[in-house]
Residue frames relative to the residue before (quaternion, step in Angstrom):
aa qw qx qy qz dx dy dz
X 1.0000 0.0000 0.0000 0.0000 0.00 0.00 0.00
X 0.7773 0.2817 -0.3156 0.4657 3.26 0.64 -0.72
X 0.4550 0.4711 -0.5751 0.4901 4.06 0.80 0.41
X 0.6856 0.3436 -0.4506 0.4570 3.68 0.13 -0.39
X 0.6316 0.5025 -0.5070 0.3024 3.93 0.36 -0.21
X 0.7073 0.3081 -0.3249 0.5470 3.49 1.11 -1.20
X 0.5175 0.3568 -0.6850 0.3684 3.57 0.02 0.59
X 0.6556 0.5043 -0.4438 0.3448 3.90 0.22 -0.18
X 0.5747 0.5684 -0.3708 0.4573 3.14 1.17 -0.79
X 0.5856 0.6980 -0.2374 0.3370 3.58 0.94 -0.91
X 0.8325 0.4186 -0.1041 0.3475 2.73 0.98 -1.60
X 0.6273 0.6011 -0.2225 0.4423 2.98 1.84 -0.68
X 0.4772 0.7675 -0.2067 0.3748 2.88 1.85 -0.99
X 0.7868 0.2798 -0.0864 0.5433 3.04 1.10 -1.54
X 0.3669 0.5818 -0.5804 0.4359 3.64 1.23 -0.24
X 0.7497 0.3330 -0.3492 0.4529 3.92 -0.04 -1.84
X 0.5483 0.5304 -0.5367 0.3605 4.03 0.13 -0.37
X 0.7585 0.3951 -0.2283 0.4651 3.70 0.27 -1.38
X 0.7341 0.2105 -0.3381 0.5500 4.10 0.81 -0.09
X 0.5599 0.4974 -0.5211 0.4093 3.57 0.64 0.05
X 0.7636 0.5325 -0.2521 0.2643 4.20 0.80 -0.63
X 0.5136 -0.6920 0.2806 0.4227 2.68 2.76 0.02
X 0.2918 0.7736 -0.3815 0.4133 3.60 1.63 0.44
X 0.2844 0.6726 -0.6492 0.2130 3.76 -0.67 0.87
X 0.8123 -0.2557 0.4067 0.3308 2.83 -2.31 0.90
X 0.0504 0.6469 -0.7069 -0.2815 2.78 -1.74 0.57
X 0.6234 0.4993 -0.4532 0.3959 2.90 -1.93 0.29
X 0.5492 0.7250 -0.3868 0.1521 3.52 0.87 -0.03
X 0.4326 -0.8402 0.1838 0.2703 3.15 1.75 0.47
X 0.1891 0.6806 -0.5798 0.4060 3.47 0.88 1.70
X 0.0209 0.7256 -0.6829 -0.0816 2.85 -1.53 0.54
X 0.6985 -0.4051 0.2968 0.5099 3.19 -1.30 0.91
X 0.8647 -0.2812 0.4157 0.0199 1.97 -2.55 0.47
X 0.7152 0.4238 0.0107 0.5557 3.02 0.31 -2.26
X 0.7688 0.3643 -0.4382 0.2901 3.93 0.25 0.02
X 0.1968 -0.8642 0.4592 0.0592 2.89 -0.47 1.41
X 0.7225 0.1567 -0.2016 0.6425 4.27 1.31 -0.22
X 0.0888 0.5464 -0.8248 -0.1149 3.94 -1.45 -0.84
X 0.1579 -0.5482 0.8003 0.1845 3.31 -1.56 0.50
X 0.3510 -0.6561 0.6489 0.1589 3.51 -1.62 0.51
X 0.0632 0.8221 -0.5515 -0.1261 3.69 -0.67 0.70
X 0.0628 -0.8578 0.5099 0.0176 3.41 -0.08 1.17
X 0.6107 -0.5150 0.4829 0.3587 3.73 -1.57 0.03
X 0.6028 0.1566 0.0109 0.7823 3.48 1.17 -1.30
X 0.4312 -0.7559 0.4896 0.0542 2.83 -2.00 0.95
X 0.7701 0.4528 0.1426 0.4262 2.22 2.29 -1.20
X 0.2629 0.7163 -0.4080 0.5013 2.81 2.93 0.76
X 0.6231 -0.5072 0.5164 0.2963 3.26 -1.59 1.03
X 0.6126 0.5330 -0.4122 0.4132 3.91 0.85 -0.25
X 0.7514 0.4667 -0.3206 0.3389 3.20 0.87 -0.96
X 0.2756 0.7954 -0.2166 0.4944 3.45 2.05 -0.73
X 0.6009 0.3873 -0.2871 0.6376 3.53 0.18 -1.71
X 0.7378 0.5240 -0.3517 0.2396 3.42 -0.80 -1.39
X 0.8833 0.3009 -0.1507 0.3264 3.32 0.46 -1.29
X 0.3092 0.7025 -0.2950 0.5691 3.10 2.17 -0.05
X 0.6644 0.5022 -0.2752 0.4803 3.56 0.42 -1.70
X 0.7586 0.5310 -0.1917 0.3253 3.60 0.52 -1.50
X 0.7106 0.4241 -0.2817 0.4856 3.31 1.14 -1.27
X 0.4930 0.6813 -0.4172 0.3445 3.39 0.75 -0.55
X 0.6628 0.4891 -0.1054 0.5571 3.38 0.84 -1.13
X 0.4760 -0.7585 0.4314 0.1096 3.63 1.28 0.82
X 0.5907 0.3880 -0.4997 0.5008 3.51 1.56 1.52
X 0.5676 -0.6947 0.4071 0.1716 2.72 -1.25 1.30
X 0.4729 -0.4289 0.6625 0.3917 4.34 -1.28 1.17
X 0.1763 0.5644 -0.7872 -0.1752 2.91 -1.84 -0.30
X 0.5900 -0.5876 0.4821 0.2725 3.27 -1.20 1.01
X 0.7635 0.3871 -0.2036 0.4751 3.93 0.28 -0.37
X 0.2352 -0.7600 0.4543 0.4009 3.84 -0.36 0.77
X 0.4489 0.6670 -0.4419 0.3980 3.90 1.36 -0.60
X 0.4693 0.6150 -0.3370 0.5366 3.86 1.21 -0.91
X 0.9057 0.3669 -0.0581 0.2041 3.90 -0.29 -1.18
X 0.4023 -0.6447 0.5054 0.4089 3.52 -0.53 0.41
X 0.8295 0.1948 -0.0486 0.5212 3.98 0.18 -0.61
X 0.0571 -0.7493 0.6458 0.1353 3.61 -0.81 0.68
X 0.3248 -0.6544 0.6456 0.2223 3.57 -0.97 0.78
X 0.0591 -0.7669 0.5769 0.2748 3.62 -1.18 -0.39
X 0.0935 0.7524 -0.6223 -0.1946 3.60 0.10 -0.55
X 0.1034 -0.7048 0.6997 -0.0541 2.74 -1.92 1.07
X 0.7833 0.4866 -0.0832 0.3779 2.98 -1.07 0.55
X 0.1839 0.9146 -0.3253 0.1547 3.53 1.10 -0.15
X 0.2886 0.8346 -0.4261 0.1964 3.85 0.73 0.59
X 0.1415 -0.7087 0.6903 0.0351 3.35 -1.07 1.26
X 0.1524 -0.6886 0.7058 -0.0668 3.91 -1.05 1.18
X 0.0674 -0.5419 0.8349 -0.0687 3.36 -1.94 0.69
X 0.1919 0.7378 -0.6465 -0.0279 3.01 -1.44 0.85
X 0.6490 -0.4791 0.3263 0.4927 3.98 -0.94 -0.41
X 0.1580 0.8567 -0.4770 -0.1167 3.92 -0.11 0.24
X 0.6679 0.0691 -0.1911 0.7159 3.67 1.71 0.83
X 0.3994 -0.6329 0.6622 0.0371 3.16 -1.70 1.40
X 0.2429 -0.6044 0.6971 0.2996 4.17 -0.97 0.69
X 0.6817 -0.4979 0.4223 0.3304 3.09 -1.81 0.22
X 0.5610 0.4353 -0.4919 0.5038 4.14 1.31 -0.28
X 0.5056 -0.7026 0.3148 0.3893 4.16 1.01 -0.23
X 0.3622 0.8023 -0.3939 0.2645 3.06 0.95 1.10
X 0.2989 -0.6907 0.4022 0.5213 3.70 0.20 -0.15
X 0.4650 -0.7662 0.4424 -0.0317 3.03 -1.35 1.09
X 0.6187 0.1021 0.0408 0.7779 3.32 2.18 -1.29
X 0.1766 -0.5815 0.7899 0.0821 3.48 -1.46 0.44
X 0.2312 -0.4373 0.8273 0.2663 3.48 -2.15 0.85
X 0.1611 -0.6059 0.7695 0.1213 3.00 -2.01 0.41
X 0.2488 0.8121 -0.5276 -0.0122 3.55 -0.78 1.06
X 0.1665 -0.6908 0.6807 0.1783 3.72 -1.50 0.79
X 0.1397 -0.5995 0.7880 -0.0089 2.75 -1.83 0.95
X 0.2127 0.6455 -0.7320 -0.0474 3.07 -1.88 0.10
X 0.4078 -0.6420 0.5856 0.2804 3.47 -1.41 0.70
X 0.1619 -0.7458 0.6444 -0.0483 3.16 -2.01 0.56
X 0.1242 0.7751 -0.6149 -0.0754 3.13 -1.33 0.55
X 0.4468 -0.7687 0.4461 0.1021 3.49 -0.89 0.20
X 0.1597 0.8195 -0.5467 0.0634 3.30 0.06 0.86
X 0.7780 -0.4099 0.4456 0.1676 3.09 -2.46 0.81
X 0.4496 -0.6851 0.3988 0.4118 3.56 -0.70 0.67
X 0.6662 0.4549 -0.3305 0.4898 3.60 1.43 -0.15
X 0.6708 -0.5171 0.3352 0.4128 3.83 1.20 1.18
X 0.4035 0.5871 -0.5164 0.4752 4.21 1.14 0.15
X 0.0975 -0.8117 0.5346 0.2142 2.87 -1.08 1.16
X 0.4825 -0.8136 0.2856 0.1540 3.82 -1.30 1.00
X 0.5400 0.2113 0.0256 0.8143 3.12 1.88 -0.96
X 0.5837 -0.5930 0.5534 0.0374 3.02 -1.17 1.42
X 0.6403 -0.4744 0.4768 0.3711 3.77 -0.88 -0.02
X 0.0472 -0.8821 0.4641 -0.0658 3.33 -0.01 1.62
X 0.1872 -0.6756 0.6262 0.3411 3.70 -0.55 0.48
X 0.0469 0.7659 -0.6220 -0.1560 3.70 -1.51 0.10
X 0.2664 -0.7924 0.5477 0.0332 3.63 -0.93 1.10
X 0.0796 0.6047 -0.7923 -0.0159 3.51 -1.53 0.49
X 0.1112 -0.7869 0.6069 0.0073 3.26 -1.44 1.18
X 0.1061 -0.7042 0.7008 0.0418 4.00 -0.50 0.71
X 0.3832 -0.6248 0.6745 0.0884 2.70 -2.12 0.45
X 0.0257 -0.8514 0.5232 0.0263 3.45 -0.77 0.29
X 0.4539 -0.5974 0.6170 0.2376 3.80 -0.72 1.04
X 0.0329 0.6361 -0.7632 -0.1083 3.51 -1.15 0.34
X 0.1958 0.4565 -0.8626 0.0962 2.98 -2.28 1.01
X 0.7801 -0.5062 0.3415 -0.1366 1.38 -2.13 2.05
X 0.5028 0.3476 -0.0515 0.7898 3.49 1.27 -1.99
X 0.8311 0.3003 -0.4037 0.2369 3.77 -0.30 1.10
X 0.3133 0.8467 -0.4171 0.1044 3.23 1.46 -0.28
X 0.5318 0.4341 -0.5435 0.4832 4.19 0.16 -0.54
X 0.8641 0.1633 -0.2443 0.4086 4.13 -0.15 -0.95
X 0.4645 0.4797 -0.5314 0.5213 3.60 0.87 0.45
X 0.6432 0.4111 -0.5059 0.4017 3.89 0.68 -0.20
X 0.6676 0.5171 -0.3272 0.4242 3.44 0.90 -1.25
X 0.4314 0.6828 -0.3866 0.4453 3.54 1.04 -0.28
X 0.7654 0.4409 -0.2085 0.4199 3.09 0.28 -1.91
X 0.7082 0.5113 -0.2967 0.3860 3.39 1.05 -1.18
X 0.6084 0.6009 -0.2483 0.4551 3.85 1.27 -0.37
X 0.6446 0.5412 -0.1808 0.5088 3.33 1.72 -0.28
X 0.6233 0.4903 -0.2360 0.5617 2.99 1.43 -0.91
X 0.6953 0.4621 -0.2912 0.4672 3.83 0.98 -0.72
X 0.5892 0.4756 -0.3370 0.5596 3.62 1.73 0.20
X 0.5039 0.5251 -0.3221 0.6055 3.77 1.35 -0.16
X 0.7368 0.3511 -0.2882 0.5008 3.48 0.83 -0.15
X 0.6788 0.3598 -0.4347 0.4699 3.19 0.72 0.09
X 0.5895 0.4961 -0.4842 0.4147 3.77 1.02 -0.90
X 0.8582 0.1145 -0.3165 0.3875 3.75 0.50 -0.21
X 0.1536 0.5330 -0.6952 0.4572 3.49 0.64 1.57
X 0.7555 0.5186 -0.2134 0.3387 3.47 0.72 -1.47
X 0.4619 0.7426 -0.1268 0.4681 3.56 1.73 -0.57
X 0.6800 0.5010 -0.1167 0.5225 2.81 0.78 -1.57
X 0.7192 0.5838 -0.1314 0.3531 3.26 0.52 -1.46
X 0.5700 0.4947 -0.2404 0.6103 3.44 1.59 -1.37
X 0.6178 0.5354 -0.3130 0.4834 3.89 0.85 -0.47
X 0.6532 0.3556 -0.3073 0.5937 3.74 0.88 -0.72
X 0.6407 0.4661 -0.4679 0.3915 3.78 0.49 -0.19
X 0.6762 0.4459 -0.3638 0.4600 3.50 0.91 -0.77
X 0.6784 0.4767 -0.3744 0.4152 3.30 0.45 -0.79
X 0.6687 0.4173 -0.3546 0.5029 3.83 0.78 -0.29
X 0.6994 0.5081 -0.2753 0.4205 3.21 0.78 -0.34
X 0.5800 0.5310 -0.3324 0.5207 3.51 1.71 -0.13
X 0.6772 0.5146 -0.1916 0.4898 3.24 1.38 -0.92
X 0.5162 0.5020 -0.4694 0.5111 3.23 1.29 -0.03
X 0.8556 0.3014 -0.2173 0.3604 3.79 0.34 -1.06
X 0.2394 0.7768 -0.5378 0.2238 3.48 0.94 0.62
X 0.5455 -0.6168 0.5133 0.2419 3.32 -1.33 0.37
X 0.6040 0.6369 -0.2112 0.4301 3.13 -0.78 0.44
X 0.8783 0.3292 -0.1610 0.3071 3.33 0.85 -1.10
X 0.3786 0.6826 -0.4758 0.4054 3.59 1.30 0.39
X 0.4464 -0.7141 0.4592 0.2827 3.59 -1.17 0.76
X 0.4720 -0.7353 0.2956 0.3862 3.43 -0.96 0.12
């Protein structure tokens, strides 16, 4: 009885250490406060990337707006590329693993057309077993990975609009007189 108390004590101990020092996940996909629009300009409207994105965004209780003149932050994405290649050979030579990788570039602009983030590449990469005697759920597989690559860089993206607001919040300069 009393090894199970000071393990509680422990744990709680260290539960209040790790939220008392102000420690959190990253990546947990908040975004400030203070943003209140982002338009999204995309090539396709209708890629599962852009999807992620605007999912990721609304969630966070800011609002698309169809115009960038409309928005505090324009995203762009460019570029949009999904790859598959061999990344292991079995011993009859067949491929054995695939990488799966999306990218897409980005930049970020000011509602006054300044641009904030430079032309960014972003990546997510997966692995994938391959069998042969499996292909119908090694596709759906593949296809369940690729809709997580879209969200880790919906999520990406997002960790980029937080810094960048969050630099622009502490600039110099901007207190009145």
């Amino acid at each position: 009885m009393k090894k199970l108390i000071r393990i509680a004590i422990a744990s709680l101990l260290m539960a209040t250490i790790v939220t008392g020092c102000g420690w959190h996940l990253r990546g947990t996909g908040q975004v400030a406060d203070n943003i209140s629009s982002v338009h999204i300009s995309a090539q396709d409207r209708n890629s599962e990337f852009y999807r992620s994105l605007e999912r990721a965004i609304t969630s966070n209780d800011i609002t698309v707006a169809e115009n960038a003149t409309e928005a505090q932050y324009s995203i762009v994405t460019l570029n949009n590329k999904s790859s598959r290649r061999t990344s292991s050979v079995s011993g009859g030579a067949r491929a054995s693993e695939y990488q799966l990788t999306e990218s897409v570039d980005i930049l970020i602009l000011a509602a006054d057309g300044t641009q904030l983030l430079p032309r960014t590449t972003l990546r997510a990469t997966r692995y994938l077993d391959f069998d042969e005697n499996e292909v119908q759920s090694k596709v759906q597989e593949a296809e369940l990975l690729r809709k997580e690559m879209h969200r880790d860089l919906a999520q990406q993206v997002i960790r980029r609009l937080n810094a960048i607001n969050n630099r622009s919040d502490s600039s110099p300069g901007t207190t009145a007189p």
